[in-house]
N, C-alpha and C positions, 0 to 999 in steps of 0.2 A: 311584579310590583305595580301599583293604579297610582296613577297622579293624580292631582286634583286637578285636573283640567283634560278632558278629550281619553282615548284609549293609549295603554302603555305603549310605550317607546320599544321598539326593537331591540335595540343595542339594551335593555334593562332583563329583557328574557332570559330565563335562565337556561344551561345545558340542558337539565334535567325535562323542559318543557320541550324544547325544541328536540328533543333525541329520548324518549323516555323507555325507559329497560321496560322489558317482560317481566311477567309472572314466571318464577323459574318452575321445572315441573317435574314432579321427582319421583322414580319408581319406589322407594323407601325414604321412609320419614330421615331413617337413621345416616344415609349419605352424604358428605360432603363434600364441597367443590374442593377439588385436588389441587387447585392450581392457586396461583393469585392473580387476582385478575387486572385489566389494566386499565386506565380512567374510559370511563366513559363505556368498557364493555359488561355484559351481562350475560351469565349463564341461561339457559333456557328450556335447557334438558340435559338431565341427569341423571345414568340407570347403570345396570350391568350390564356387561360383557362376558363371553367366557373368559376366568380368570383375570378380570379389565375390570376398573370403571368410566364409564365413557360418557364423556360431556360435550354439548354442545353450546355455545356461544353465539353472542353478533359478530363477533369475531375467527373465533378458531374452531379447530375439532381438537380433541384433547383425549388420548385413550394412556390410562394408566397403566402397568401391569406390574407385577409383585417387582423385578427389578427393572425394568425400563418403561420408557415412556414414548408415545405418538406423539406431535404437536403439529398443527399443520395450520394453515388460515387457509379461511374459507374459498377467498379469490383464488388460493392455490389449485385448486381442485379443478380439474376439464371436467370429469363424469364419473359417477356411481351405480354399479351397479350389483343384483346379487346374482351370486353365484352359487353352485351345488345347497339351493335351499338356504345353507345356514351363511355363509359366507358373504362382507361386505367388500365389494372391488373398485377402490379408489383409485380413480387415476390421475397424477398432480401432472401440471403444468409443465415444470423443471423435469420430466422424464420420472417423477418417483412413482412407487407402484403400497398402495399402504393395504393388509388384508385383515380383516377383523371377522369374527368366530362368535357365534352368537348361539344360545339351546334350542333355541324354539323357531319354528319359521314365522312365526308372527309377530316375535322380536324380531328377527331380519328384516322384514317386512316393515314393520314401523320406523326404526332408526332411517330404510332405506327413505319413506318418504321424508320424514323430517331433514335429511342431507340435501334433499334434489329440492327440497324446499328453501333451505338455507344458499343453495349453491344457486338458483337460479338467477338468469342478467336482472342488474337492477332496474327497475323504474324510474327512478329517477339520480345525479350524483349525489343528493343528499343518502339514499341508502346504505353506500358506501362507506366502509367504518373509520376512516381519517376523519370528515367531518364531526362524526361522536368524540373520536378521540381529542380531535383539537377544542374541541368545543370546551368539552369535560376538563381536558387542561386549562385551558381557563378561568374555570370555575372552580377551581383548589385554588388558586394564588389570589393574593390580594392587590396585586399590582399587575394587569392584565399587558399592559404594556411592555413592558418587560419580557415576564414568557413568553410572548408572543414574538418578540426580536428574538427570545434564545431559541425560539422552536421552529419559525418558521424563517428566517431570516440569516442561511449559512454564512454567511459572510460577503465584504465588499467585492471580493475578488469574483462571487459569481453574480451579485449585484449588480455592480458595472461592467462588466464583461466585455461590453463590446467596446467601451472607450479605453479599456486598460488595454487590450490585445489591439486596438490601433496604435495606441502608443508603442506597443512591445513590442509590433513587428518592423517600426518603422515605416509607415506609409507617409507619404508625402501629399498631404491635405490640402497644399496649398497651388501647386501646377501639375500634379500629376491624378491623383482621386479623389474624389468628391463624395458625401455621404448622403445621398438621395432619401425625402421625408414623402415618395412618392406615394407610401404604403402607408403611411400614418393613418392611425384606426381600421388598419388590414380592409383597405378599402381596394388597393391593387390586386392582395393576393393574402387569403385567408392563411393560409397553412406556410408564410414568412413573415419574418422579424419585422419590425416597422420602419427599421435603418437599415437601408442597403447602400453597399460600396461600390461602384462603378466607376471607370474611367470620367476623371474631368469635364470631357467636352460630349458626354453622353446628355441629351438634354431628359428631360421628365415627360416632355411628348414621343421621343422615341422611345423609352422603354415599354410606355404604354402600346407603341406598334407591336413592341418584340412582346410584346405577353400576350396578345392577341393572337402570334404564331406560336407557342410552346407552352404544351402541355399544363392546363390546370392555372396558365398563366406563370409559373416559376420561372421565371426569366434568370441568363445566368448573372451569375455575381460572385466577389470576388470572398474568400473566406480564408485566407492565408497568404503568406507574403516570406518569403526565404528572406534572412536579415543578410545574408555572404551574397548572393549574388542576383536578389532581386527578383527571382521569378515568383510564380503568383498559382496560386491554385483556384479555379473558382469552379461551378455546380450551377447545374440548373436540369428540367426534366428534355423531355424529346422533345423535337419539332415537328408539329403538325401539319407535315408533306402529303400524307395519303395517297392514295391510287393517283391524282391530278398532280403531282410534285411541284406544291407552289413552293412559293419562294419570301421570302423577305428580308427587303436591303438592309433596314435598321438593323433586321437581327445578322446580320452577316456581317454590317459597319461595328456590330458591338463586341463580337467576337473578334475580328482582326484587331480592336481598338484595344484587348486585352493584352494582347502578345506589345501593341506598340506604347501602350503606359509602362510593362517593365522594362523596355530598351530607356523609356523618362526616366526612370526610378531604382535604378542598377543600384545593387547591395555595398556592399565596403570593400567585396574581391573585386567585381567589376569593375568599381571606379576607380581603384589600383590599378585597373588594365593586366589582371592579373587571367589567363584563362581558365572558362569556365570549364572545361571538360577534361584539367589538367588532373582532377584526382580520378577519374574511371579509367585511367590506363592500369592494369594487373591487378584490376580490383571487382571482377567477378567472381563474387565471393557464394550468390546467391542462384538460388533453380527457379530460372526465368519461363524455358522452355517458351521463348518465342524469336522472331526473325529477329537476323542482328541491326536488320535495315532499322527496328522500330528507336533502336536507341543509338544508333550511329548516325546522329546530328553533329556536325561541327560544333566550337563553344561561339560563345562572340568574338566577331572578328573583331566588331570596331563597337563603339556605345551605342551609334545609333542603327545599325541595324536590327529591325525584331527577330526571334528566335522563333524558329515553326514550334506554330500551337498544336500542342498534340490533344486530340480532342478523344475522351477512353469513352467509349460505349461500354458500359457493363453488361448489355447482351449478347449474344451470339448474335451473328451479320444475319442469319435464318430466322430467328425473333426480330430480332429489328427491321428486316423486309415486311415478313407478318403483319407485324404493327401498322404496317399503311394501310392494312385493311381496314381497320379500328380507326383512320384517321391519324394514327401517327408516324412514325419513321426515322431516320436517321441524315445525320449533314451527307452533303456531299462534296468533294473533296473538291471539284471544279468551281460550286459556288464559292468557297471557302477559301479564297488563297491565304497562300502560307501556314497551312492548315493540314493536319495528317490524323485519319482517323484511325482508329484501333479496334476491337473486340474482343470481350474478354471471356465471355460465353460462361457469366456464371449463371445459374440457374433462378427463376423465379420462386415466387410463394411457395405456388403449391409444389413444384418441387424439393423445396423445404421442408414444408411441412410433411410431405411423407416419408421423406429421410428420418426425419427426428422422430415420425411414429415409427417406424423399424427400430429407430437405435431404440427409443425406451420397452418396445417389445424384444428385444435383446436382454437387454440388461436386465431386465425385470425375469427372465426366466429363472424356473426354479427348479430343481437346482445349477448348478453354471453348466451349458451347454458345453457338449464336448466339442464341438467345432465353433469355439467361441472367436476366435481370430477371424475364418471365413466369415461367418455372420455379421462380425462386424465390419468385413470388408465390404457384404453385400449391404448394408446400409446407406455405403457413400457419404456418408457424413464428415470423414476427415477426407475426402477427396474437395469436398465445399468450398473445405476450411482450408484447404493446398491454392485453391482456384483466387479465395480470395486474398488471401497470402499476398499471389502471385501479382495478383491488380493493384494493391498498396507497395509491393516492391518495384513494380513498376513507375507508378506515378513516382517516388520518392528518388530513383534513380535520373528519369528525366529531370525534375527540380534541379536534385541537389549535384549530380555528375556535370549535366549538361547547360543545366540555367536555362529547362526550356519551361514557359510556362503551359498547365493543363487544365483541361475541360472535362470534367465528369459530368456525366449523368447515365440511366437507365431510363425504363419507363415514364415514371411518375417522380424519380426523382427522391422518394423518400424511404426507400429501401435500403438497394443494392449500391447507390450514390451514397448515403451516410456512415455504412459498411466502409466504403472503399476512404472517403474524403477523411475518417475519423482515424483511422489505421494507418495511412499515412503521416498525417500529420505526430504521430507518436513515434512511426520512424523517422522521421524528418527533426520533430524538435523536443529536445529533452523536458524541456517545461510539463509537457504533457502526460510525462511519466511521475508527475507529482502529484501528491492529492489534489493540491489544489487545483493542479493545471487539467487533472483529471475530473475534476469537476466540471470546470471550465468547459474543457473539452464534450461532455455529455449536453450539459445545456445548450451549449451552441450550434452543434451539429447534429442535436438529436431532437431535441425538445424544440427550437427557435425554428430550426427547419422543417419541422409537420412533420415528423415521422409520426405513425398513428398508432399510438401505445394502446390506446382505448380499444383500436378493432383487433390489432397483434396481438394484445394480450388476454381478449376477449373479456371485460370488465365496461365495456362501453354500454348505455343504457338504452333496452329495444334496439338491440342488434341481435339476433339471431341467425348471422349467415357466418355459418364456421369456416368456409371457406375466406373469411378475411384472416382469419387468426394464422399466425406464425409465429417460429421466435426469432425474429429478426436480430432483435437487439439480444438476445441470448446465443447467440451463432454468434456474434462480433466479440462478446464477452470471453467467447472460447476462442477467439484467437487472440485476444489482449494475453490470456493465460499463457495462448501458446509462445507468444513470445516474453513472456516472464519466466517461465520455463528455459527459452534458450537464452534470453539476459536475465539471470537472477540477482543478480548488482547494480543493474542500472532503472530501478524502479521504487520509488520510495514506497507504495503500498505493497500489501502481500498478496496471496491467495485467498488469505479470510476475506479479503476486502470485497477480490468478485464477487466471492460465493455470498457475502452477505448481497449482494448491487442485487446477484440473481432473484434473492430470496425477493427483497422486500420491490421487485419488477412487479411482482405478482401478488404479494400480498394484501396490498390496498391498503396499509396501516400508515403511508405516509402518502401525502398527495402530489410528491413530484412526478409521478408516472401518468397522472390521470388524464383524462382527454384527449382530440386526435392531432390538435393543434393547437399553438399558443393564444387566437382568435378566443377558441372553447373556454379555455383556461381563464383566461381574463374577465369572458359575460358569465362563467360562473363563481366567478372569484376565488378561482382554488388558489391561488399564492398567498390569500390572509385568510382563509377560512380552514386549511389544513398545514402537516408540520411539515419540513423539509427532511428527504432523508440524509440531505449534508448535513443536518444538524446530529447522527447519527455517525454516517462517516467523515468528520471531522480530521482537520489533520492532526488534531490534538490525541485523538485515539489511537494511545499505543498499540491497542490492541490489531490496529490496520496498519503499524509499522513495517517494514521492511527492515530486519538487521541488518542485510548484507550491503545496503544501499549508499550508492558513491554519486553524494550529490554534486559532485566538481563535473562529471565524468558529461561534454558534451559530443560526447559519439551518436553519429547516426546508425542508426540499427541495419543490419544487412540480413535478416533472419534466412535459414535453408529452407525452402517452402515443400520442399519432397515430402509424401504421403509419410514415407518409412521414419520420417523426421516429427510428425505427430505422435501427440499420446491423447488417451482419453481421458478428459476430466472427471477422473474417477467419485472427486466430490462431491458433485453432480448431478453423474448420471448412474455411479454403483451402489451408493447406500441406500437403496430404495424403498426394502419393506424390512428392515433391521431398525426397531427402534431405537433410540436411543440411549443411552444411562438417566437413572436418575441425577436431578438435581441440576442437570444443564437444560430444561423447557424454557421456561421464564420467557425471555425476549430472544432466545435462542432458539430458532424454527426447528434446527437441524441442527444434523454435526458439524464442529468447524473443523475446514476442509484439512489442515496441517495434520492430524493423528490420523484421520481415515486414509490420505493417500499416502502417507509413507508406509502403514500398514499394508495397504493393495500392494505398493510397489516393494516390499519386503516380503510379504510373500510369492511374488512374480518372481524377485529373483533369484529365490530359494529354488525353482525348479528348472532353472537355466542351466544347459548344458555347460560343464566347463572346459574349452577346448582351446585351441591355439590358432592364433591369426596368421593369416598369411605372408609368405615374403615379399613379396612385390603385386601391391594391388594393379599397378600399372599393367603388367603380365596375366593376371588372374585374371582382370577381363574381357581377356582375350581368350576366346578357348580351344585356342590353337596351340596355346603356349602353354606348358609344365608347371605345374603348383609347385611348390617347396613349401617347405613347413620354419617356422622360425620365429624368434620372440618378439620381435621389432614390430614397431607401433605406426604404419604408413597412412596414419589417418587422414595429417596435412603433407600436400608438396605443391609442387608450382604448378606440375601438371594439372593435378587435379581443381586448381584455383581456377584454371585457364579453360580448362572444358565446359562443358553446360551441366553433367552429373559431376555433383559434390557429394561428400560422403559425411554421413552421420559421425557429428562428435562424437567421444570419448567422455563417460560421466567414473567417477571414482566412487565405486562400493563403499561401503560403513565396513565390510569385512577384510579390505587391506588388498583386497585385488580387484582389476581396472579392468571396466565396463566396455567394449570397444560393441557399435551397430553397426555392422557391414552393409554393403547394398546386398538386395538378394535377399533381407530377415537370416541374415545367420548373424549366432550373435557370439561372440568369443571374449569368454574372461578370461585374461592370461596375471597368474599368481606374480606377486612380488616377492621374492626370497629374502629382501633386505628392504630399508626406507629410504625411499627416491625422494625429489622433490617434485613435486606433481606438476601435469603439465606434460608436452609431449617431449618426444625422444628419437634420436638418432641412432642404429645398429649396425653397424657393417657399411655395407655400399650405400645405406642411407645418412649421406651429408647435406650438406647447405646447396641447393642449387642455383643456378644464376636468378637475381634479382630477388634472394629471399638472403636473410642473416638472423644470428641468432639477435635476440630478443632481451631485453634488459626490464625485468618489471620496476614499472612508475613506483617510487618510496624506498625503493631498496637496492640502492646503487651497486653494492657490492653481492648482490644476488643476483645469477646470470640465469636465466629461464635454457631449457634447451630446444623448445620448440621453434621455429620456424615463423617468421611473422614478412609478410611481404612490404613495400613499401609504400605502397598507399597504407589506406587506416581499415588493413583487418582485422576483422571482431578477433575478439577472446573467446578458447571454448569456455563452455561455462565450469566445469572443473576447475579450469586455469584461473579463471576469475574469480570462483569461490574461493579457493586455497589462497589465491591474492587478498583479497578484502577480507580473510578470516584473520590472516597476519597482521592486517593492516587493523583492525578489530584488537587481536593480541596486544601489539605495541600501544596501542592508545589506550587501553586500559592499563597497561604496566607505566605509563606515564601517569597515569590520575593516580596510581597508586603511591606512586613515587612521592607526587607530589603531596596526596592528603597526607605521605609519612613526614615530609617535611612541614607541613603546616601544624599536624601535632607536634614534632618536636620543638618548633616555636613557641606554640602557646604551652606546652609543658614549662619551657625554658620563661615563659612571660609571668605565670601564676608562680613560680618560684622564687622568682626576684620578688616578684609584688609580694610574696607570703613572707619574706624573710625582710621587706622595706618596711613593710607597716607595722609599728610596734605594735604589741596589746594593750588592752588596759588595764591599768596599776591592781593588784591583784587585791581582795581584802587583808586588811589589819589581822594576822593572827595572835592576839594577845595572849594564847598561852603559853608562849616563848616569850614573857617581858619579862621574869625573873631570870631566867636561866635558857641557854643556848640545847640545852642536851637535848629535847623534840626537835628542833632544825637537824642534831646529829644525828637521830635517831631515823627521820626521814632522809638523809641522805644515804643512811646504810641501808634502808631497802630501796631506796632508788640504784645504789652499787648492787644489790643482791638480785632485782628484774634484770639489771645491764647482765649482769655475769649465763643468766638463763636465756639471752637474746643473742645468742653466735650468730644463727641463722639468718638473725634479721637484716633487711640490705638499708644502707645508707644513702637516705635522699640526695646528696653532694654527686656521690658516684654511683649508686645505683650496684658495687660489687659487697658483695664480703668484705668485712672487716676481718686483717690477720691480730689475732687476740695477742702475738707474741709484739707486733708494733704499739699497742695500745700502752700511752704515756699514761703516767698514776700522778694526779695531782696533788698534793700536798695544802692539807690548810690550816693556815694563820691559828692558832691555838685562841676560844674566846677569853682567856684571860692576859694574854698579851697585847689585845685590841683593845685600848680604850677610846682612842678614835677613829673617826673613818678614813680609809685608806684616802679617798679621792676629796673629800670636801672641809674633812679633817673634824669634822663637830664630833662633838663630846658625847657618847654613850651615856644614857642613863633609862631612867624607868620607862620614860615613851617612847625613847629612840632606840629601839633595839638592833642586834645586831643582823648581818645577813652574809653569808660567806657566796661568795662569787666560785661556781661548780669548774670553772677553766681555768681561773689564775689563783683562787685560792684565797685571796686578801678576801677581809672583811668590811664593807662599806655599810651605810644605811639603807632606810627604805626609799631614800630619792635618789642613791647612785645607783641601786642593783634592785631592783623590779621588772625589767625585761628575762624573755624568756627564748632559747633557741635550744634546739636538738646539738651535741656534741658527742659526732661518730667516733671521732678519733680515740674518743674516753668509752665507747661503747653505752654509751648516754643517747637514747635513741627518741627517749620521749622528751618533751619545753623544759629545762632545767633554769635557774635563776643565773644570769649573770652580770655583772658590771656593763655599766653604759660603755667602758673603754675595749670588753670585750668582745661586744656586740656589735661594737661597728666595726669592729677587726675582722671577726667571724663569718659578717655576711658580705663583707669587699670579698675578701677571699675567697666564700662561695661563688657567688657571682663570677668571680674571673673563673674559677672549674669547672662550670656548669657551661660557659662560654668558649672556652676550649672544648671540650668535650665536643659541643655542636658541632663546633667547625671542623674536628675530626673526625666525625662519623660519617659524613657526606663525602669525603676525602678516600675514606678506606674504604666504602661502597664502591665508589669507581676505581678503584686501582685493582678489586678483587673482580 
């Protein structure tokens, strides 16, 4: 649009100019775009395929075929290439493998360049199809404001984030933490927040010293606060020690300064002077596999003493020496007092990413490898996901056992640090198992803190070095799984939910992923120029519900980190080149993950041995000592709590017999002859041992569990926990039912009163009954002649049968004995005709007898005429039936 004055205004341009579609390009006239397509994108090519038709977009690849469908986005895609001549070899991101079959090598040929054209890094972040898409949504509505809150703008709770989660954790703003505007306009440190949290009496010139010594400038800071007992988790990158091992005071004054603001700022056990390390006594519940020195700290003795900071290297002590060549390095425990370091030696990038190219060349073989278990061992990819397991169950332990506070970092700080800090914190606090806290939780410590989505996911513009790319944040996503897998109850979202997070990492259709830092995000304005994908995963989307989910339940997580305790995210990483059914493409990339993995895992365990478990695993693992054979289920005991190897839950079949994973991969289903109550079990010499009892499940007082629960707070297997929360499920809907039955029978009981209080109105004048009564007669004999053919019919009073042999036979007033009216006495003549009353009989006028009710007792089922005196006799007495009735239905419910 032109103004009359100077050139058009920005804000007046349309979509259509700023983002304008392509000429589509079509091998036949006669083809149509298969799909529908979504604001702002455009088809571009359009041709066959063998048995396909195959489209290309600014958006997606699209392969049709007679019963299923491709659908992929573009960003999904790493590389294309051809294969045996005819053959297109797509290789997605997420591990999928897509292969398309073409006649001619010159079709091959052509589709191949138009994909490598389509796929290649952008130029610039406008290329990128959120900006179209947002744009374009815009440009349908007439109220820009609006969609623009409902698309980009998820909600307050990830809005203000960092003010609500100060409030929520309880920090003490006012003598003990201070929120430093040192970074305002990320003029300290590009790739952090603008608000950082730091002790008090940390001034603005010191942290500028300590950014000067660590890495990138990421200085540490505080990003979690235990509400029970105070301690604090904070993050920051390495320190820049190098071969010369400098040093600096600030950053040494700021780290000790951390450990002594939470002895200031003790949680609500603390300050009870309650001790902090009174729940890790017999509550090794998890596969640490590290020294016991690291977590046998004392609790607080007294308030003011600080508790040793334990400070976790995420690297191996051999990388992190390394690192000083490069100018960086790790604390040392001398400059550091009251300081304990650790290493957790999980692996870097590129060790990642060639894990993850094995596992998708795995998966992706065709047909399934006969040595598929070895291959996937030799992957190493669930050994990652064990290591990093292993670093969040750590940190969570210190916190919450001992009240000590921790120091993460890695390298740079924006990896293997958001890995560890994020995963904690969801073992640590329930909130973050919620969508929204789930939300929360990804902006904060993923987004806020530089992780570099742009280079990880390789979508950043004029980057072309692959060796930046990993899936970082898709490695953390499989282990959120893996512990939704072993807490199925205690997670308000599902599994669709990841699989969608994974999808849309990659697909660039929404722009919470883009750029490498919050810095990027802001000078290019991606928070108002593209959508949010919370506006997608909302909590309002049932479709991302969790049924089983117990939102009271604030247990800390203790997950088994052992290999043999992983499963593969079948959703993933197995439906690879299996397109999908018709009629779910749309906004549905893929398959959702709930049918395809219970299918995998249904036919896995159609091919399971079914064999019998052993007597005493205590003895078995010794193999000095004699196997027996026997039914008993030794999955939990004290022993095995107390040791460092724990043993794989027990999961319950769909087929009525129980799942037990031994150590060693043997796997033993032993049959149920009759119905137990799930959960585990005692046999023989297997009883209660010291410091364990049986178990009593929360909500069902008079149901005694028989499994074994120690007395700290050990997890539930998830069998135990499913079969709980499905009852718990059961009864709460036998209550709504209960009750909508009693809400109808009230309003049944209310519309019957109100139908039988309001009279009608006066009926018309039938004046062909002014000479003579005989048409009243003659309509009341087929009114008796319908009654006598309605036995069957039920009476609205009672609702039973009428017994024909009780039915009273009324008698009426003969019209020539009537010459006045029974009730008001006026004199019959030519206008006032007469009207006999169907229940007593007498004869009144048209102003005493003009109302109308049903009369069961007479088998008179439909409005008969009766006297105002028997009308209001007829519907009291209703009324009191119909009110008995209620109160004795509700009565005999419960006694039966």
């Amino acid at each position: 649009m032109m103004g009359e004055e100077g050139p058009p205004s920005l804000e007046y341009i349309q979509a259509k100019d700023l983002f304008p579609q392509k000429e589509l390009v079509k091998e036949e006239e006669s083809l149509q775009v298969p799909f529908t397509v979504l604001q702002g994108e455009g088809v571009e090519y359009l041709g066959h395929a063998n048995d396909a038709v195959i489209a290309i977009s600014n958006y997606r690849l699209h392969i049709k075929f007679k019963d299923s469908v491709i659908n992929v986005p573009l960003r999904m895609m790493e590389s294309v290439e051809c294969r045996d001549m005819f053959q297109l070899h797509i290789v997605c991101k997420d591990s999928k493998v897509i292969r398309c079959h073409f006649s001619t090598f010159k079709q091959c040929q052509e589709w191949l360049k138009r994909l490598t054209r389509a796929i290649a890094r952008p130029a610039k972040p406008e290329d990128l199809f959120a900006f179209a898409y947002h744009a374009w949504c815009l440009g349908v509505c007439a109220d820009e404001e609006d969609q623009h809150a409902h698309l980009c703008r998820p909600g307050d709770h990830v809005r203000y984030r960092f003010q609500m989660e100060l409030a929520r954790m309880g920090f003490d703003l006012q003598n003990v933490w201070r929120v430093s505007d040192i970074n305002s306009n990320y003029k300290l440190c590009t790739s952090y927040p603008q608000k950082l949290l730091v002790p008090v009496w940390i001034t603005d010139k010191e942290l500028e010293n300590v950014a000067s010594f660590r890495s990138w400038k990421r200085i540490p800071v505080v990003v979690y606060r235990h509400l029970r007992n105070g301690a604090v988790i904070a993050r920051c990158s390495q320190p820049e020690i190098s071969w010369w091992g400098w040093r600096n005071a600030d950053d040494e004054y700021l780290v000790t300064s951390i450990a002594k603001a939470c002895a200031l700022n003790p949680g609500a056990k603390a300050a009870n002077g309650t001790a902090q390390n009174g729940t890790s006594e017999g509550n090794e519940a998890c596969d640490t596999d590290f020294d016991s020195s690291l977590t046998a700290c004392s609790g607080v003795e007294n308030a003011g003493a600080p508790q040793k900071l334990l400070i976790l290297d995420a690297r191996s002590y051999t990388a992190a020496v390394a690192n000083r060549a490069k100018g960086g390095g790790c604390e040392c425990e001398e400059y550091y007092p009251n300081c304990e370091v650790v290493f957790m030696g999980m692996a870097n990038i590129h060790a990642i990413r060639n894990s993850f190219q094995y596992l998708r060349a795995v998966c992706s073989q065709m047909p399934d490898p006969s040595n598929w278990l070895s291959a996937l061992e030799s992957t190493k990819w669930l050994q990652h996901l064990s290591v990093m397991l292993k670093a969040a169950v750590l940190v969570s332990n210190a916190v919450d056992r001992e009240g000590r506070p921790v120091l993460i970092h890695c390298s740079d700080g924006w990896d293997r640090t958001p890995q560890i800090v994020a995963l904690a914190k969801i073992l640590l606090d329930p909130y973050y198992r919620t969508m929204e806290g789930f939300q929360v939780l990804v902006e904060s410590d993923w987004l806020d803190f530089g992780h570099k989505f742009g280079d990880r996911c390789g979508h950043q513009e004029k980057v072309e070095d692959q060796n930046e790319q990993c899936p970082v944040f898709l490695q953390w996503l499989d282990a959120v799984h893996q512990l939704l897998k072993q807490f199925p109850c205690l997670f308000e979202f599902n599994e669709a939910f990841l699989v969608k997070l994974v999808q849309h990492t990659y697909s660039c259709l929404y722009g919470t992923f883009l750029g490498n830092n919050p810095f990027e995000r802001e000078m290019h304005n991606i928070y108002k120029r593209t959508c949010s994908v919370w506006s997608l995963l909302r909590a309002g989307n049932k479709n991302f519900h969790n049924l089983l989910y117990m939102a009271s339940s604030e247990q800390v997580l203790h997950p088994v980190c052992h290999v043999r305790a992983l499963h593969l995210w079948t959703a993933v990483y197995l439906p690879a080149s299996s397109p999908c059914p018709l009629g779910e493409e749309g906004m549905e990339l893929y398959l959702p993950s709930g049918s395809q993995s219970q299918e995998f895992s249904g036919r896995s365990l159609d091919r399971l041995p079914k064999t019998r478990s052993m007597d005493d695993l205590l003895s078995a693992c010794d193999s000095s000592s004699p196997l027996t054979r026997t039914s008993s289920d030794p999955n939990l005991n004290n022993h095995c709590q107390e040791v460092r190897v724990s043993l794989e839950p027990r999961y319950a079949s769909t087929d009525g017999s129980e799942l037990l994973l031994e150590e060693g991969s043997a796997v033993a289903v032993r049959e149920t002859q009759k119905l137990r109550t799930p959960g585990l079990y005692f046999n023989g010499p297997w009883s209660p041992r010291e410091g364990v009892k049986p178990s009593v499940c929360p909500g069902h007082p008079s149901a005694h569990c028989t499994g074994p629960v120690v007395k700290s707070n050990w997890p539930w297997l998830p069998c135990h926990l499913k079969q709980h929360r499905l009852r718990q499920i059961e009864a709460s809907y036998k209550q709504e039912v209960e009750q909508l039955r009693r809400q109808v029978r009230e309003l049944q009981l209310r519309l019957d009163i109100r139908h039988f209080c309001v009279p009608p109105a006066e009926p018309q004048m039938d004046y062909e009954d002014d000479f003579t009564c005989l048409k009243e007669s003659d309509g009341s004999d087929t009114e008796d002649f319908c009654s006598d053919h309605s036995e069957d019919c039920l009476s609205e009073a009672s609702w039973e049968p009428v017994d024909k042999k009780e039915t009273e036979v009324t008698r009426w007033v003969p019209d020539h004995m009537a010459s006045h009216c029974f009730n008001c006495d006026c004199e019959f003549w030519l206008a006032k005709r007469r009207h006999h009353c169907r229940n007593c009989g007498n004869v009144f006028c048209a102003g005493c007898c003009h109302l109308k009710l049903p009369i069961p007792d007479q088998q008179l089922y439909d409005p008969v005429l009766v006297c105002n005196s028997c009308y209001d006799h007829i519907q009291v007495s209703r009324a009191r039936e119909l009110m008995s009735q209620h109160l004795k239905k509700p009565i005999a419910t419960a006694s039966s």
